[in-house]
PQR file with spaces between the fields and no chain letter, atoms N, CA, C, O and H, PARSE charges and radii, in Angstrom:
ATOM       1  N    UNK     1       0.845   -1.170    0.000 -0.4000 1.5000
ATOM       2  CA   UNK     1       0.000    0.000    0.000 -0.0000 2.0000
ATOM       3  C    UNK     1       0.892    1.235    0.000  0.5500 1.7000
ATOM       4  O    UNK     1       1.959    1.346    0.602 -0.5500 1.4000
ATOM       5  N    UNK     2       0.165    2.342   -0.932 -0.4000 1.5000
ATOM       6  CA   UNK     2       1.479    3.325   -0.669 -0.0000 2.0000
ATOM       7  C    UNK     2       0.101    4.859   -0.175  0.5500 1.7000
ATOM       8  O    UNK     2      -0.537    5.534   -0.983 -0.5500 1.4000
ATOM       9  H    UNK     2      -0.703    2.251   -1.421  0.4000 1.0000
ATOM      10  N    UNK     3       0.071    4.932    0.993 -0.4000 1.5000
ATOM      11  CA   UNK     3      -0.851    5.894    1.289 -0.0000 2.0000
ATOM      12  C    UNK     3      -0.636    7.512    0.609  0.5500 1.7000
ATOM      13  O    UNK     3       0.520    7.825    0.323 -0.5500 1.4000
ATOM      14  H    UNK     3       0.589    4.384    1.649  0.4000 1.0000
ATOM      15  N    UNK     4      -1.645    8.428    0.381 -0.4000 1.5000
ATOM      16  CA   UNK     4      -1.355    9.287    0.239 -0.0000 2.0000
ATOM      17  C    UNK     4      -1.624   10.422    1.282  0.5500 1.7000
ATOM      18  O    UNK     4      -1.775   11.628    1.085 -0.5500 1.4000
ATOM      19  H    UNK     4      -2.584    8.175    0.613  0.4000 1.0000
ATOM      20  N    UNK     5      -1.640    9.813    2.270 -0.4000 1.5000
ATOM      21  CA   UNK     5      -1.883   10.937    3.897 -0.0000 2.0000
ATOM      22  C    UNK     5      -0.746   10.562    4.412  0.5500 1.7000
ATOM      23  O    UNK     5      -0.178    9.481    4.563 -0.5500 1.4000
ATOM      24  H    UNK     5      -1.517    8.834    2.430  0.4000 1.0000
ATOM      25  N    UNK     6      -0.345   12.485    4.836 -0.4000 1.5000
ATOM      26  CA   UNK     6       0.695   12.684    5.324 -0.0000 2.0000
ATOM      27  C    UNK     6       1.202   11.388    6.726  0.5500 1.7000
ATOM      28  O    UNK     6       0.413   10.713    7.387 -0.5500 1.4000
ATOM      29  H    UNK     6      -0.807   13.363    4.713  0.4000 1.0000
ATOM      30  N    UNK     7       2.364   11.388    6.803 -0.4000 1.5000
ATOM      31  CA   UNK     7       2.884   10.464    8.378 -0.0000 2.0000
ATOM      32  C    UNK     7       3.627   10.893    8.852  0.5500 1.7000
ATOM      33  O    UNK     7       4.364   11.431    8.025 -0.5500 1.4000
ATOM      34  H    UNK     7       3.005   11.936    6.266  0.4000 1.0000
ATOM      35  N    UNK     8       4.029   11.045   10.019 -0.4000 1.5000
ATOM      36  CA   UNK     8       5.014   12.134   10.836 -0.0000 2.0000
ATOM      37  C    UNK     8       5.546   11.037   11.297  0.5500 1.7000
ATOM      38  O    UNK     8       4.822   10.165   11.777 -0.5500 1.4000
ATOM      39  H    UNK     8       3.431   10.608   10.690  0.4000 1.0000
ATOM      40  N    UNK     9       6.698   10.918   11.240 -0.4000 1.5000
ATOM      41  CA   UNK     9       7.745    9.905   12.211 -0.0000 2.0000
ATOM      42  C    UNK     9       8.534   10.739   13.242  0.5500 1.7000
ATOM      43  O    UNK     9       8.940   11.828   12.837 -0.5500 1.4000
ATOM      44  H    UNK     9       7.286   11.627   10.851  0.4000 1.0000
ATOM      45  N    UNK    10       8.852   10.338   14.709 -0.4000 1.5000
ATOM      46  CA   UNK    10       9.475   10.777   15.383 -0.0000 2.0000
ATOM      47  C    UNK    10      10.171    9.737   16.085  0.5500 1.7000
ATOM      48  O    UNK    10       9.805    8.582   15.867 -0.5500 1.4000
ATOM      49  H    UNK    10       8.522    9.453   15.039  0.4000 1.0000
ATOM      50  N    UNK    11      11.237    9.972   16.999 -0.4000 1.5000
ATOM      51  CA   UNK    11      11.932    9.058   17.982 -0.0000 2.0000
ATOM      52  C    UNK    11      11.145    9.468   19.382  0.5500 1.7000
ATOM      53  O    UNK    11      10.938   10.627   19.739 -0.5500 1.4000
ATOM      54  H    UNK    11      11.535   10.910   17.176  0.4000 1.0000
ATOM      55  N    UNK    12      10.778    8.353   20.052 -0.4000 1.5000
ATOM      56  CA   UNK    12      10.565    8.219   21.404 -0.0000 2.0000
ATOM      57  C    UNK    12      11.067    7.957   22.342  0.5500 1.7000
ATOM      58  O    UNK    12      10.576    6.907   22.756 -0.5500 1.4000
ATOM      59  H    UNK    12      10.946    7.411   19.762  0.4000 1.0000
ATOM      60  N    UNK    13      11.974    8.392   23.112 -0.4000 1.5000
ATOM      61  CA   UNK    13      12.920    8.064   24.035 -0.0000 2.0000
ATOM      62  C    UNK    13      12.207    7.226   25.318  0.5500 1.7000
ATOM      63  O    UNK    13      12.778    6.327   25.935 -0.5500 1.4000
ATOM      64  H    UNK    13      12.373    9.245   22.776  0.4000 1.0000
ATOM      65  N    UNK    14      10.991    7.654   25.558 -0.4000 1.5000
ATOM      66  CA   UNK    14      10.143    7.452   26.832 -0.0000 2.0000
ATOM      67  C    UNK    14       9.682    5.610   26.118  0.5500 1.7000
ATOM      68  O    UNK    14       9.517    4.559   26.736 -0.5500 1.4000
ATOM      69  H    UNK    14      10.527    8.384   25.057  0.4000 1.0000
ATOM      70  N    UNK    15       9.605    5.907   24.643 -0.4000 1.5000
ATOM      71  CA   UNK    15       9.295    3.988   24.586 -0.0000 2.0000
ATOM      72  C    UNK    15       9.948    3.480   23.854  0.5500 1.7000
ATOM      73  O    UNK    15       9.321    2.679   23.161 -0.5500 1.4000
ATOM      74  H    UNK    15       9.739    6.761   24.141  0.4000 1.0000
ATOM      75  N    UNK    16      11.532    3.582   23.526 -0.4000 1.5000
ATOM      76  CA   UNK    16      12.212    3.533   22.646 -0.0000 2.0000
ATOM      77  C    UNK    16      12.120    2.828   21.496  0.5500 1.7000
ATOM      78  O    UNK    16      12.732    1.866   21.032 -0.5500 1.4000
ATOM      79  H    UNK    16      12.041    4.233   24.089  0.4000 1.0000
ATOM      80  N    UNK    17      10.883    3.770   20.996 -0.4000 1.5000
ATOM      81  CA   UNK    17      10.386    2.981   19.594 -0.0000 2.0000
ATOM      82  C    UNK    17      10.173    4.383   18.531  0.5500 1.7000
ATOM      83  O    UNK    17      10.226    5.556   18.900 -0.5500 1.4000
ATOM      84  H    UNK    17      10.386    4.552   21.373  0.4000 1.0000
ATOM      85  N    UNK    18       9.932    3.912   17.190 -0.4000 1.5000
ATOM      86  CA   UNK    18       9.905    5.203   16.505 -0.0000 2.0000
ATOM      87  C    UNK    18       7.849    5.326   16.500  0.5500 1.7000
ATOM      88  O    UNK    18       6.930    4.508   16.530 -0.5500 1.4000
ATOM      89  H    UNK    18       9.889    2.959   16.891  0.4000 1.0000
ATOM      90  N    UNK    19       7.952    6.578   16.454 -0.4000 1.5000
ATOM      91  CA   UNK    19       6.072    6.624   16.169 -0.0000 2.0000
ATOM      92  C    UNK    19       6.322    7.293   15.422  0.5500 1.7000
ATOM      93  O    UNK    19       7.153    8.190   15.279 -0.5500 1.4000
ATOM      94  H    UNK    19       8.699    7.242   16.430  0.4000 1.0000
ATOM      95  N    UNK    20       5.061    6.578   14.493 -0.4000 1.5000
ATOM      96  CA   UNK    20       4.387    7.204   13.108 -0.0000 2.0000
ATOM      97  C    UNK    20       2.903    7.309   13.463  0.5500 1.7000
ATOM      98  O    UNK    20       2.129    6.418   13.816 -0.5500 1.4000
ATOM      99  H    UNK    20       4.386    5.850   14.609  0.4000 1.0000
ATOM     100  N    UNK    21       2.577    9.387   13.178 -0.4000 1.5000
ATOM     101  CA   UNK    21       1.390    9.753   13.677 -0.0000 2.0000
ATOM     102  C    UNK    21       0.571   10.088   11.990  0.5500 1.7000
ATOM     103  O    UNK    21       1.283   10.203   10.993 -0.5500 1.4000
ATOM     104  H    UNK    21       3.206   10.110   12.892  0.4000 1.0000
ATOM     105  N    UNK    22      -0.415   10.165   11.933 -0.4000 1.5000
ATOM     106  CA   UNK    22      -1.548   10.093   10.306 -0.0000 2.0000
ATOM     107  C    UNK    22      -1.993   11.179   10.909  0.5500 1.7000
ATOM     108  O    UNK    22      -2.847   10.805   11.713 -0.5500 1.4000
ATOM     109  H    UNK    22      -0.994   10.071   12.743  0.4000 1.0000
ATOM     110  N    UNK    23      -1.842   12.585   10.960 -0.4000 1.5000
ATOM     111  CA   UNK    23      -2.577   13.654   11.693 -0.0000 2.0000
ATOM     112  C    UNK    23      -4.371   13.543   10.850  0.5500 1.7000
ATOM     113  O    UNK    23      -5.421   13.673   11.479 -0.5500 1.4000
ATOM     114  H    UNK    23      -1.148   12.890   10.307  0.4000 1.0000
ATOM     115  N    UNK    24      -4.281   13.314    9.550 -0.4000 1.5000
ATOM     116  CA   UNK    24      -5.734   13.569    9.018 -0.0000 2.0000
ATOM     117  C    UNK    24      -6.531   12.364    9.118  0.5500 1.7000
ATOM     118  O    UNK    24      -7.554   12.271    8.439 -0.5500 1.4000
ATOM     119  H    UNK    24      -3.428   13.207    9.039  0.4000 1.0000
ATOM     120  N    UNK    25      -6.111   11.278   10.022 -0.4000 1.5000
ATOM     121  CA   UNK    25      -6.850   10.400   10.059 -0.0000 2.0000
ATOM     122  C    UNK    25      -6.918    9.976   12.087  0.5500 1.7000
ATOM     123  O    UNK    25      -6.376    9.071   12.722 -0.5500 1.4000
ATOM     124  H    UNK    25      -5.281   11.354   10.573  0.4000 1.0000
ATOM     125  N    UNK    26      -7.814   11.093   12.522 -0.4000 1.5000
ATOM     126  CA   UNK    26      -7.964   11.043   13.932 -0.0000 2.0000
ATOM     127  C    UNK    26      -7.505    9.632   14.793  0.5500 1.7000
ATOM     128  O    UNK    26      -8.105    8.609   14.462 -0.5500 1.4000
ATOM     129  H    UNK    26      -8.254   11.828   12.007  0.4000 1.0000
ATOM     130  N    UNK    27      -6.605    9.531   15.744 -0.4000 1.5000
ATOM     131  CA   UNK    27      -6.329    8.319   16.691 -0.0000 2.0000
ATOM     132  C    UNK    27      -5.636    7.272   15.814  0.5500 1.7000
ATOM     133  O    UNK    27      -5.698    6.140   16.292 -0.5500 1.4000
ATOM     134  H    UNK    27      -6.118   10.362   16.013  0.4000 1.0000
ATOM     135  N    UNK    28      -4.886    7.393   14.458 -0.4000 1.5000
ATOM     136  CA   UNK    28      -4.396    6.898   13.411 -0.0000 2.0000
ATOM     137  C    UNK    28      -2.623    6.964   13.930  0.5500 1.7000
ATOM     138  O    UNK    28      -1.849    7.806   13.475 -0.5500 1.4000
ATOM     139  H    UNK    28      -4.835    8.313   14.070  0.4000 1.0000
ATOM     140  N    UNK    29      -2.348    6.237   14.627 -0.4000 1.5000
ATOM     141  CA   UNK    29      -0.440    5.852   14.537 -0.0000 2.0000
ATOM     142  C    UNK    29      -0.001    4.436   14.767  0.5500 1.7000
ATOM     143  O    UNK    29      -0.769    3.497   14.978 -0.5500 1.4000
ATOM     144  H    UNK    29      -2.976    5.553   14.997  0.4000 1.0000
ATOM     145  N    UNK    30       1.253    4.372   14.710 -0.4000 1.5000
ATOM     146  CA   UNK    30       1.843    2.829   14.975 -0.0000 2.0000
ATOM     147  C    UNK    30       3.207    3.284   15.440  0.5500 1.7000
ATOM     148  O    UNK    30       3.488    4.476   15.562 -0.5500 1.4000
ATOM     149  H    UNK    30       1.878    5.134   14.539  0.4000 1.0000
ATOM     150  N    UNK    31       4.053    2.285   15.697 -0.4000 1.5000
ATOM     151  CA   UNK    31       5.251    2.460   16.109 -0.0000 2.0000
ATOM     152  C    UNK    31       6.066    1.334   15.401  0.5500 1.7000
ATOM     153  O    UNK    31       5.482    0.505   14.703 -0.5500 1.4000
ATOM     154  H    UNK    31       3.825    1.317   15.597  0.4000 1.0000
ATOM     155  N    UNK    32       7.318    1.310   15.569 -0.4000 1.5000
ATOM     156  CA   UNK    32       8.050    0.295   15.303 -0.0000 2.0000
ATOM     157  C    UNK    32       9.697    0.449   15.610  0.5500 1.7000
ATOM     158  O    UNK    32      10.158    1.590   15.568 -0.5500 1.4000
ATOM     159  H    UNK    32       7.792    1.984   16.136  0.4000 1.0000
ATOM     160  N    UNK    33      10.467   -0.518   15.875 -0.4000 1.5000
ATOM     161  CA   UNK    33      11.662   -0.426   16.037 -0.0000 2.0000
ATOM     162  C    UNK    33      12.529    0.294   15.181  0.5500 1.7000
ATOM     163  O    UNK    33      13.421    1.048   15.571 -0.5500 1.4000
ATOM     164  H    UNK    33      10.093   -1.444   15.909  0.4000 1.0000
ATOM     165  N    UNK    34      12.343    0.131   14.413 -0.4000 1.5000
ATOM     166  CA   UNK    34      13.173    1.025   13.253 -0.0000 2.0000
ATOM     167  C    UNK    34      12.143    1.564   12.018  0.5500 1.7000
ATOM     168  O    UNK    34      11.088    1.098   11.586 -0.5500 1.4000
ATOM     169  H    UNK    34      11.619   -0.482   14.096  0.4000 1.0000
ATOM     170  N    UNK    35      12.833    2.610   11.695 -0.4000 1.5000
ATOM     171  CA   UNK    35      11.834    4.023   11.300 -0.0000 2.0000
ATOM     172  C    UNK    35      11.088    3.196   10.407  0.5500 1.7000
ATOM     173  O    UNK    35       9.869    3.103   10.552 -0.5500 1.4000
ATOM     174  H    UNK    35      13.690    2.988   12.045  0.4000 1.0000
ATOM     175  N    UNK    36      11.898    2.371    9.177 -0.4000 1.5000
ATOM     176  CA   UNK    36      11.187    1.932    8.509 -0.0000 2.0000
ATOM     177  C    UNK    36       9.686    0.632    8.612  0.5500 1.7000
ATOM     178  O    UNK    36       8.758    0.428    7.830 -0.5500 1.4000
ATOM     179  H    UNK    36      12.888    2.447    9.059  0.4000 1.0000
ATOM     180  N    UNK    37      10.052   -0.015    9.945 -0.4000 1.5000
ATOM     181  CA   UNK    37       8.697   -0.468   10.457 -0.0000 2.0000
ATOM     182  C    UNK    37       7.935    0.443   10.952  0.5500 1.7000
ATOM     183  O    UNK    37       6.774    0.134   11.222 -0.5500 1.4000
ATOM     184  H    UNK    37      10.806    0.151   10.580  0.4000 1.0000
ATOM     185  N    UNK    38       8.422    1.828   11.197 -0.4000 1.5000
ATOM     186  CA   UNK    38       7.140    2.504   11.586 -0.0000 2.0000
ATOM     187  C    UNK    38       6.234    2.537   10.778  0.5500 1.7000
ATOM     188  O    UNK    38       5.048    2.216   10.853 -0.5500 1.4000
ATOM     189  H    UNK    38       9.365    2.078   10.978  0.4000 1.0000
ATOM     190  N    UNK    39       7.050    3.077    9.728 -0.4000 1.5000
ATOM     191  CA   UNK    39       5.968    3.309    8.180 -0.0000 2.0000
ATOM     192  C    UNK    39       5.277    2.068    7.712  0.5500 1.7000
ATOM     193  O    UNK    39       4.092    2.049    7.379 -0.5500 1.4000
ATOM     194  H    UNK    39       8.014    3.338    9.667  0.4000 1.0000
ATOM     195  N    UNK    40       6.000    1.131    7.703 -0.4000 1.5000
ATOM     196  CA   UNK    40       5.304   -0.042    7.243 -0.0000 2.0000
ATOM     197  C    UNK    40       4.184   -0.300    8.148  0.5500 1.7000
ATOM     198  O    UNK    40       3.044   -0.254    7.687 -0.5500 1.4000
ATOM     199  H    UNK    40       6.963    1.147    7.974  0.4000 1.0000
ATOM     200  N    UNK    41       4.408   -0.610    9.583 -0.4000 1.5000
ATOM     201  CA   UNK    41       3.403   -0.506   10.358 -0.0000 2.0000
ATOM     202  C    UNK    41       2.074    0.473   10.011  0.5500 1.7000
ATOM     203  O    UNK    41       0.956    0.078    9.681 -0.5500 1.4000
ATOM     204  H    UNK    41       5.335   -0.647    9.958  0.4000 1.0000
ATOM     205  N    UNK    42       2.665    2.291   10.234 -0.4000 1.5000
ATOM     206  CA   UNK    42       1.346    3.043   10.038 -0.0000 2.0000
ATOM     207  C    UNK    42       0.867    2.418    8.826  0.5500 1.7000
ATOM     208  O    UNK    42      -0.185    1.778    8.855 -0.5500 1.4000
ATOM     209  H    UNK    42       3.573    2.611   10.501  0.4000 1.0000
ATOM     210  N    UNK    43       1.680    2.570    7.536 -0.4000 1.5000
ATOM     211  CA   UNK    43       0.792    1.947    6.011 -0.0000 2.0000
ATOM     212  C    UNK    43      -0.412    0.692    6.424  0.5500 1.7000
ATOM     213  O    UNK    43      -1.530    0.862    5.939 -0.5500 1.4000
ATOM     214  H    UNK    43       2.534    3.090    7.511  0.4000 1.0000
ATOM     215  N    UNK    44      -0.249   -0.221    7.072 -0.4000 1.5000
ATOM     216  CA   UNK    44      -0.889   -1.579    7.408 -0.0000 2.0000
ATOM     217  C    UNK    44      -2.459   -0.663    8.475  0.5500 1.7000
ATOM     218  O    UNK    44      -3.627   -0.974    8.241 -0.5500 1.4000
ATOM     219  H    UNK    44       0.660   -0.359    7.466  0.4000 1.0000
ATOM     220  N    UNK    45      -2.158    0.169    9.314 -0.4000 1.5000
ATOM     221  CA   UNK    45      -3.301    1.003   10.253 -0.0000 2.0000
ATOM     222  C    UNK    45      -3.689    2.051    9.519  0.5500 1.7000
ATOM     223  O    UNK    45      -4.681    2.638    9.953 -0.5500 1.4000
ATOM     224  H    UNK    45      -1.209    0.421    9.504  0.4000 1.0000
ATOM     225  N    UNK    46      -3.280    2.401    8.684 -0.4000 1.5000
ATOM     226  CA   UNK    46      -3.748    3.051    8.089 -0.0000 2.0000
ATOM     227  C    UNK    46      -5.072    2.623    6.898  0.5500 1.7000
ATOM     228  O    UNK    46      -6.136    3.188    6.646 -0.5500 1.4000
ATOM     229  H    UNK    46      -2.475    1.925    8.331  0.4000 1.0000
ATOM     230  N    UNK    47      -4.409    1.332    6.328 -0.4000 1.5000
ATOM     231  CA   UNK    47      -5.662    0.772    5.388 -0.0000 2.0000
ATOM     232  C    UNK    47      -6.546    0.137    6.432  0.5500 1.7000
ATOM     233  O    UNK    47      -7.730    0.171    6.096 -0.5500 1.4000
ATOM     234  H    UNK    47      -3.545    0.873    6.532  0.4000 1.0000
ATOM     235  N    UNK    48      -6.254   -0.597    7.935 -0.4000 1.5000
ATOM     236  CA   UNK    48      -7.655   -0.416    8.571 -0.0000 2.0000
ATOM     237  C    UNK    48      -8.107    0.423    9.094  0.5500 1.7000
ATOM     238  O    UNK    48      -9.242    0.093    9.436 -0.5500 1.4000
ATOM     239  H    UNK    48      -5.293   -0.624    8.207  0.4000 1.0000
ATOM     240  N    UNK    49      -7.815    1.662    9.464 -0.4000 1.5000
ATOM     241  CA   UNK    49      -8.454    2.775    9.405 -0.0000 2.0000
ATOM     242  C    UNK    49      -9.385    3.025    8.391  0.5500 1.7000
ATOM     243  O    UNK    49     -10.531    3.385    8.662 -0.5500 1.4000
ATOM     244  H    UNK    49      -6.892    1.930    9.186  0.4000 1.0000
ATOM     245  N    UNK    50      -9.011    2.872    7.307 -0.4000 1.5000
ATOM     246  CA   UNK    50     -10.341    3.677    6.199 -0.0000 2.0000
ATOM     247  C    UNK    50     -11.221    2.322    6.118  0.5500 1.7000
ATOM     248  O    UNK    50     -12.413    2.596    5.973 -0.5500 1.4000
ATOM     249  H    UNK    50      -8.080    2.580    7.087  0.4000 1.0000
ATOM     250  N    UNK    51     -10.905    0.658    6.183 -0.4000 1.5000
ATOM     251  CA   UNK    51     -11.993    0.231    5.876 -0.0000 2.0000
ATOM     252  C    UNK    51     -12.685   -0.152    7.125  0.5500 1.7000
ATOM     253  O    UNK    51     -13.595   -0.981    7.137 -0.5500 1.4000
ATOM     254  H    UNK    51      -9.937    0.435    6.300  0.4000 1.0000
ATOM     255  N    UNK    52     -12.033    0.756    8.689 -0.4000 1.5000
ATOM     256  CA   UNK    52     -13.333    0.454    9.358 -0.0000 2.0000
ATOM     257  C    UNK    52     -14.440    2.151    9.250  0.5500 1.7000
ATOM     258  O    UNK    52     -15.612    2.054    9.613 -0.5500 1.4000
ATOM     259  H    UNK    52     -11.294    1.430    8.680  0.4000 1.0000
ATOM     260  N    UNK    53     -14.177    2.853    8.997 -0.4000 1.5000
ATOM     261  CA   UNK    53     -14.341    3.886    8.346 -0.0000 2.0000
ATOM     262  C    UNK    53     -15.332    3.558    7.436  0.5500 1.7000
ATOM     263  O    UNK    53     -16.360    4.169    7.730 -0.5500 1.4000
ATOM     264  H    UNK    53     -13.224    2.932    8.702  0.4000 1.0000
ATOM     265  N    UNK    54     -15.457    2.916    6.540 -0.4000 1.5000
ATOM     266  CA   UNK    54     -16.162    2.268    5.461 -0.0000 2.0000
ATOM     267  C    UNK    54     -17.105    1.514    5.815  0.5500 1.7000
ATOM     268  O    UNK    54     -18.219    1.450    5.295 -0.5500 1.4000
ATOM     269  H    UNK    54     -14.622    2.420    6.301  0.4000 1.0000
ATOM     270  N    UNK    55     -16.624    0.794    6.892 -0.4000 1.5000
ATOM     271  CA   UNK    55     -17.834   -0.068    7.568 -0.0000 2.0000
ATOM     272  C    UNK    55     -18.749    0.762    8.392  0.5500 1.7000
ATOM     273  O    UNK    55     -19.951    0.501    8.366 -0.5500 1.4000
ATOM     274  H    UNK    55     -15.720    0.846    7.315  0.4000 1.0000
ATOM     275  N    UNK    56     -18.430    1.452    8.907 -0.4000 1.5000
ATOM     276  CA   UNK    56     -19.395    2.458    9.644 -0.0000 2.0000
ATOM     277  C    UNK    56     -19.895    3.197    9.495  0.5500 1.7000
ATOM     278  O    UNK    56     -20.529    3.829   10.341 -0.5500 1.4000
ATOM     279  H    UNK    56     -17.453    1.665    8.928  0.4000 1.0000
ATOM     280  N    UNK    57     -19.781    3.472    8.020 -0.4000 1.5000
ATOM     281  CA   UNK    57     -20.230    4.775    7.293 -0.0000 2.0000
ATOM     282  C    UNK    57     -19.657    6.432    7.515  0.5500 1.7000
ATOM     283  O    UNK    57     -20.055    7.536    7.145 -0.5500 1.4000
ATOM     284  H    UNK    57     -19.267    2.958    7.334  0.4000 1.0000
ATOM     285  N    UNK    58     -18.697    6.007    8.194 -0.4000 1.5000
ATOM     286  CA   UNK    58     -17.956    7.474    8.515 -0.0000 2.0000
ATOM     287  C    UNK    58     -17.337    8.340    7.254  0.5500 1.7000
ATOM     288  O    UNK    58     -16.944    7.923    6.165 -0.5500 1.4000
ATOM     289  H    UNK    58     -18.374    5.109    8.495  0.4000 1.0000
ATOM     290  N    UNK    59     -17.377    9.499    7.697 -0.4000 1.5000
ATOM     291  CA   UNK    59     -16.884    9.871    5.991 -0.0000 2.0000
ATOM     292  C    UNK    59     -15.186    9.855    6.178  0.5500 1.7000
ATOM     293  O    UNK    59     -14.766    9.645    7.316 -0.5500 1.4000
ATOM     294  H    UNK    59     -17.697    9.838    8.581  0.4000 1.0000
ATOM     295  N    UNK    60     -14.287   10.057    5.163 -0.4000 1.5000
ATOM     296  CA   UNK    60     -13.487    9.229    5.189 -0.0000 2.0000
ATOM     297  C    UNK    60     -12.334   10.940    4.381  0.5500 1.7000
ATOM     298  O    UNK    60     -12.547   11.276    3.216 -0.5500 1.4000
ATOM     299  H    UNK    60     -14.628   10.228    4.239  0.4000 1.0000
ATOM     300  N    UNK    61     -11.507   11.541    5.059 -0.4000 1.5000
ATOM     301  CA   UNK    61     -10.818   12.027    4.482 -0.0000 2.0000
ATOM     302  C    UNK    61      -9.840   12.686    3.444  0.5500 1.7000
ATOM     303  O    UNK    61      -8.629   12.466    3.464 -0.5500 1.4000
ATOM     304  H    UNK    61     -11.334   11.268    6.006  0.4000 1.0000
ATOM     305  N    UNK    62     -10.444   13.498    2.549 -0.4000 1.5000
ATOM     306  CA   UNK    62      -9.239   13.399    1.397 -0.0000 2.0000
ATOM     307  C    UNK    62      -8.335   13.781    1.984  0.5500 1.7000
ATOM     308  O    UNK    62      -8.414   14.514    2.970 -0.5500 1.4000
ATOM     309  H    UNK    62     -11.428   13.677    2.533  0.4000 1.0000
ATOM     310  N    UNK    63      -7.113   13.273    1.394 -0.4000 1.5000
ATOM     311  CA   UNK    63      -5.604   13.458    1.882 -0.0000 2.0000
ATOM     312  C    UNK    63      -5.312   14.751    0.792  0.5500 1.7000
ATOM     313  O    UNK    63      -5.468   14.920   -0.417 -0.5500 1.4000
ATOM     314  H    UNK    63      -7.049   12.678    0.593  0.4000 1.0000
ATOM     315  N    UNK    64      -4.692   15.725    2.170 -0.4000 1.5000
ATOM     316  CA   UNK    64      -4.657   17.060    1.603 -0.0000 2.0000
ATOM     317  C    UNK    64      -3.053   17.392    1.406  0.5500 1.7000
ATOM     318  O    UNK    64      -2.484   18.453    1.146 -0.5500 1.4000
ATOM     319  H    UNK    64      -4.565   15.588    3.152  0.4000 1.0000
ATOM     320  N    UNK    65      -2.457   15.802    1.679 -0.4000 1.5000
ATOM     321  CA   UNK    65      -0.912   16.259    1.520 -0.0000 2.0000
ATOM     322  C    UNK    65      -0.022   17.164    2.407  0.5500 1.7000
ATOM     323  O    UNK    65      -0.537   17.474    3.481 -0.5500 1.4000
ATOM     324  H    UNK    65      -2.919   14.940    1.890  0.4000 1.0000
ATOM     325  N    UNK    66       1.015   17.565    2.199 -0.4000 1.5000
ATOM     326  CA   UNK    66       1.622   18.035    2.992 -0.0000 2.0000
ATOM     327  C    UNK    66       1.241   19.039    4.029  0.5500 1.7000
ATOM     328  O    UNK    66       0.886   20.128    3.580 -0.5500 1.4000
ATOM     329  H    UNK    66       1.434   17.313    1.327  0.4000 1.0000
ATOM     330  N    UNK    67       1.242   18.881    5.428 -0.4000 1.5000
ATOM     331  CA   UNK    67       0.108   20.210    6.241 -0.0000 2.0000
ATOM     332  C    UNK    67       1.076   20.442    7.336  0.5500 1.7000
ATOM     333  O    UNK    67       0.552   20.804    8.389 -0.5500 1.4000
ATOM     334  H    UNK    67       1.530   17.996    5.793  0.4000 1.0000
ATOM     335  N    UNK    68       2.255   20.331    7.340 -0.4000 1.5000
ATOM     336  CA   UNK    68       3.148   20.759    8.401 -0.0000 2.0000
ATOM     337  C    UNK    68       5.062   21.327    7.594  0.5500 1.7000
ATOM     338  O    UNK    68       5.663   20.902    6.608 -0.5500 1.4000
ATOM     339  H    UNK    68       2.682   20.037    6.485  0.4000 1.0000
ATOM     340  N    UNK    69       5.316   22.086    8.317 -0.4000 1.5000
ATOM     341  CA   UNK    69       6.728   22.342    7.708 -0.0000 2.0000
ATOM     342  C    UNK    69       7.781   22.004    8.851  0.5500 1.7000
ATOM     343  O    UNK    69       7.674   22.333   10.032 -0.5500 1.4000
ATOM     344  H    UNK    69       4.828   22.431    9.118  0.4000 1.0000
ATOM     345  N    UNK    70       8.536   21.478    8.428 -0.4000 1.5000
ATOM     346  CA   UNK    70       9.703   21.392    9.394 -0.0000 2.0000
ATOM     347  C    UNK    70      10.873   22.418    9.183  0.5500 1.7000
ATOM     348  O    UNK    70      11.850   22.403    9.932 -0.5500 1.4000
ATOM     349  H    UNK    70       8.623   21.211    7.468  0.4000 1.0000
């Protein structure tokens, strides 16, 4: 899956894991040992995010792309 909503990766010292946050997809993150399981992780919560989304009839976000600057 290659999402098109933004993912913020950061380091967590407090759980020494990396988190990946989906800001446009409310309560949407994962973590993983190394950055690149974060992403892989969020990518995997992220597609159940929209199809429980789908199941519930919730409306479901367009991805507005980049919404933060570093």
């Amino acid at each position: 899956m290659s999402s098109k909503y933004e993912i913020i990766i950061y380091w967590s010292a407090d759980d020494n894991t990396f988190i990946a946050e989906v800001p446009e997809l409310p309560g949407c993150m994962a973590d993983g040992k190394t950055y690149q399981e974060a992403i892989t992780n969020a990518e995997v919560i992220i597609g159940e995010w929209l199809e429980t989304a789908r199941e519930l009839g919730r409306q479901i976000p367009v991805p507005r792309g980049r919404l933060m600057y570093a």
